[in-house]
C-alpha positions in Angstrom: 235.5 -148.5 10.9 237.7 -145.8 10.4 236.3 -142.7 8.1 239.7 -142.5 6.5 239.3 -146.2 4.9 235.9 -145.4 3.7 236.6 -142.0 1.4 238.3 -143.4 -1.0 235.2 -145.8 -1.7 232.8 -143.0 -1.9 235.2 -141.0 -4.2 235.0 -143.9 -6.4 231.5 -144.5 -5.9 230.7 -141.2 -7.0 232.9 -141.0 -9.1 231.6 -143.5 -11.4 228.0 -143.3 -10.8 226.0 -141.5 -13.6 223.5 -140.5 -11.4 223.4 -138.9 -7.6 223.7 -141.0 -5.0 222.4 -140.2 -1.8 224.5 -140.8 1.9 221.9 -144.3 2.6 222.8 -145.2 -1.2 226.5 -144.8 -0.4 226.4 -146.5 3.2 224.7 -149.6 1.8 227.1 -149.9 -1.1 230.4 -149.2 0.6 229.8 -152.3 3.0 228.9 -154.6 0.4 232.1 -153.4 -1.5 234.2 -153.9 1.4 232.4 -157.3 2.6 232.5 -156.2 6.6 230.2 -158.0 9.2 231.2 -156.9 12.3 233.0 -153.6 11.7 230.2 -152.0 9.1 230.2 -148.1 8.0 227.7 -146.1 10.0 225.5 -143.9 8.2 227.0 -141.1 10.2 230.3 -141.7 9.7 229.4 -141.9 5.6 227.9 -138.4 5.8 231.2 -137.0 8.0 232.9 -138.6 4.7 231.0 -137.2 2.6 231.6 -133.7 4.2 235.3 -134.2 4.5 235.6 -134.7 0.5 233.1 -132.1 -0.5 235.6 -129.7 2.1 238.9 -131.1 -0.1 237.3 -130.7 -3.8 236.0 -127.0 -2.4 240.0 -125.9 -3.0 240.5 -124.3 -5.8 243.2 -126.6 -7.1 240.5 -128.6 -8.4 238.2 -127.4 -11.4 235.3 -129.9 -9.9 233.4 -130.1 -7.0 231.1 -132.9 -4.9 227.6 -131.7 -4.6 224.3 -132.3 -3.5 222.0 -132.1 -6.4 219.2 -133.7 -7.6 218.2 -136.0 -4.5 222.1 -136.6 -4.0 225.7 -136.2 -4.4 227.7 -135.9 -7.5 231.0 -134.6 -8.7 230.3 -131.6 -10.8 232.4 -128.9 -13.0 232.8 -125.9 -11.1 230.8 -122.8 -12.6 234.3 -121.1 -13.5 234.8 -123.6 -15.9 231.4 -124.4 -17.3 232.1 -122.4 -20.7 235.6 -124.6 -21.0 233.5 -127.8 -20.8 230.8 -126.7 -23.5 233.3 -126.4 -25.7 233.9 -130.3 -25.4 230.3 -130.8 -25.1 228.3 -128.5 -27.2 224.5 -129.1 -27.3 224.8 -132.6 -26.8 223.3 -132.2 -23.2 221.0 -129.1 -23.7 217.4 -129.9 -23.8 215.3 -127.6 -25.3 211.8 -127.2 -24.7 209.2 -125.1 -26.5 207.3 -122.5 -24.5 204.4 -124.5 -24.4 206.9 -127.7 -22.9 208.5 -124.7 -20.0 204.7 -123.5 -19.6 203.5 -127.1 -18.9 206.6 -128.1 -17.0 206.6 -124.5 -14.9 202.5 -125.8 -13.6 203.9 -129.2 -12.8 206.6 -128.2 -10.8 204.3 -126.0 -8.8 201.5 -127.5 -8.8 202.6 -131.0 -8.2 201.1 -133.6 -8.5 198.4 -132.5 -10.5 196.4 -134.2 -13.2 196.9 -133.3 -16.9 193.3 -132.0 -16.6 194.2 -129.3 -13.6 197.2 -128.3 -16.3 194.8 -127.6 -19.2 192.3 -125.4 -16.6 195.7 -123.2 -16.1 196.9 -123.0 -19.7 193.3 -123.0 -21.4 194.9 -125.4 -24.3 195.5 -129.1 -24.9 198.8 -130.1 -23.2 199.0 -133.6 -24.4 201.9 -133.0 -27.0 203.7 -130.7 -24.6 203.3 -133.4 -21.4 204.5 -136.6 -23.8 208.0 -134.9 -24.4 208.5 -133.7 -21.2 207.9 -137.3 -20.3 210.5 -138.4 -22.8 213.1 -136.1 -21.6 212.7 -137.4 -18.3 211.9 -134.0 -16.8 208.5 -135.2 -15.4 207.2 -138.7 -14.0 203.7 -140.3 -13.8 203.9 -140.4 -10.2 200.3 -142.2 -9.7 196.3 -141.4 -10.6 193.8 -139.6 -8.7 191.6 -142.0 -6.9 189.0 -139.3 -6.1 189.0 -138.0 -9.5 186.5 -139.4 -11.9 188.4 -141.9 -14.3 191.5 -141.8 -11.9 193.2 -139.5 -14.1 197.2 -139.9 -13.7 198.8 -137.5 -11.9 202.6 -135.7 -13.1 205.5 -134.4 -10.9 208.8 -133.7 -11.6 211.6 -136.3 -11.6 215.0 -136.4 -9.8 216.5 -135.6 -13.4 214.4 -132.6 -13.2 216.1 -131.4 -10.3 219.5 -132.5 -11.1 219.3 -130.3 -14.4 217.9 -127.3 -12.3 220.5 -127.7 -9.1 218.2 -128.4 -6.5 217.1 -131.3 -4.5 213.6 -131.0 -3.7 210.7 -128.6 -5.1 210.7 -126.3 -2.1 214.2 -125.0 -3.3 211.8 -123.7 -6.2 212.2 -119.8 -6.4 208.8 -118.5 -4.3 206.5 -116.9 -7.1 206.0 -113.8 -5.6 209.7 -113.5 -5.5 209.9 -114.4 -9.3 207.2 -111.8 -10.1 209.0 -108.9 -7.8 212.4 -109.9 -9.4 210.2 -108.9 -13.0 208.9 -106.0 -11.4 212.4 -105.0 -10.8 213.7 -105.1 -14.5 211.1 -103.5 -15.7 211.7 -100.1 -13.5 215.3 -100.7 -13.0 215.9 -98.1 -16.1 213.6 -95.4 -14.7 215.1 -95.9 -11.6 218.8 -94.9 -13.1 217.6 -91.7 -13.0 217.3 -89.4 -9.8 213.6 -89.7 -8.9 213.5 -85.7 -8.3 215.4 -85.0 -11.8 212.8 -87.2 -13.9 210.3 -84.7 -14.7 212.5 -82.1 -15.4 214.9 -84.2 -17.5 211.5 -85.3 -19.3 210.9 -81.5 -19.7 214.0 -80.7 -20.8 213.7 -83.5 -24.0 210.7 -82.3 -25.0 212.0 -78.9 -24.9 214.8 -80.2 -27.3 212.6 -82.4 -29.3 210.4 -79.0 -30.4 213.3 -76.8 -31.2 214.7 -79.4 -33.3 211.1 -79.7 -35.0 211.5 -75.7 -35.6 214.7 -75.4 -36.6 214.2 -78.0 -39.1 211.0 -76.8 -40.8 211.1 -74.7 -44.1 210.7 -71.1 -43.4 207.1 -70.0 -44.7 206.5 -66.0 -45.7 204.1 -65.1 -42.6 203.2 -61.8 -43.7 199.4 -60.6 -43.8 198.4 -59.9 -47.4 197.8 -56.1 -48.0 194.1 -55.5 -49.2 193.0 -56.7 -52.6 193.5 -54.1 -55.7 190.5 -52.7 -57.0 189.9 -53.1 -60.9 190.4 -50.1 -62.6 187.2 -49.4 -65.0 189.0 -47.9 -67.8 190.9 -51.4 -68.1 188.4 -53.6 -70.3 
């Protein structure tokens, strides 16, 4: 089968799915689409498709793009134009999540699969509230129980949702955590490092210089002469 008659099947495909597909996804709907015995798409030739549109939507005559994202491929909005679209959209598609939910979700996604249990020794409070909505906004999955754990307790990782919101298709794309915590590390000298490292101290001199000149110029004059010796009474004065 020729790759040319097969792109415009997984434009449409993708197109129209409201969720990623991957290239095996594709490949197994494409030939039921197009009915073929004999003469059936290769998964190979669906991912050369694949690349060839992602190549022609990467032009910038087109505000959209076909990525990989979330386990799969999907048209999305290109970043340029992201603020245009919200407009249309507004907060219909933002979910916000307390700082308990992003505490809870941040152990799951690096910790996973874990046990609600294992999440509660990390946070040192009851996460049952926080784990329910993250369920219901299909950020995390129950993605089985623990055998070797008393009880079987269930065990939590994140869902292809979750990585189709953050951009990424697996949790190793996850930012390392000793980058995260260098990147912090970074902000928090980046103001001290504006100045020249040699000039700091002096420049710290020089304001404090400033500050206590200010303080003196701006406090009442006081009369700072010594008093002369006290006058003695005179005795003829009753």
């Amino acid at each position: 089968m020729e790759i040319s008659e097969i792109i415009p099947h997984i434009e449409a495909l993708v197109f129209a799915s409201d969720k990623p597909l991957t290239a095996l996804e594709v490949t197994e709907l494409v030939n039921n689409a197009l009915g073929f015995i004999e003469d059936r798409a290769e998964p190979a030739q669906v991912e050369a498709a694949i690349e060839g549109i992602r190549e022609k939507y990467a032009s910038e005559f087109y505000a959209f793009e076909l990525k990989q994202s979330g386990g799969g491929w999907q048209f999305l909005t290109k970043p340029a134009y992201h603020k245009t679209v919200a407009l249309l959209n507004g907060d219909k598609f933002i979910k916000k999540l307390s700082v308990a939910a992003l505490e809870t979700l941040a152990i799951i996604a690096y910790k996973q699969p874990v046990t609600k249990s294992q999440i509660e020794s990390i946070r040192g409070v009851n996460c049952d509230y926080a784990v329910q909505k993250l369920l219901e906004k299909d950020l995390v999955i129950i993605s089985g129980r623990n055998e070797d754990a008393v009880g079987k307790p269930l065990i939590y990782s994140t869902s292809r949702s979750f990585m189709d919101y953050f951009g990424i298709n697996s949790a190793d794309e996850l930012p390392k955590i000793n980058e995260v915590l260098m990147e912090e590390y970074e902000k928090a000298t980046a103001v001290k490092d504006v100045l020249n490292p040699e000039q700091n101290e002096e420049q710290v001199n020089e304001l404090n210089r400033s500050e206590a000149e200010e303080v003196v110029k701006n406090t009442p004059a006081q009369n700072t002469e010594e008093p002369g010796p006290a006058a003695e009474p005179n005795p003829e004065e009753g």
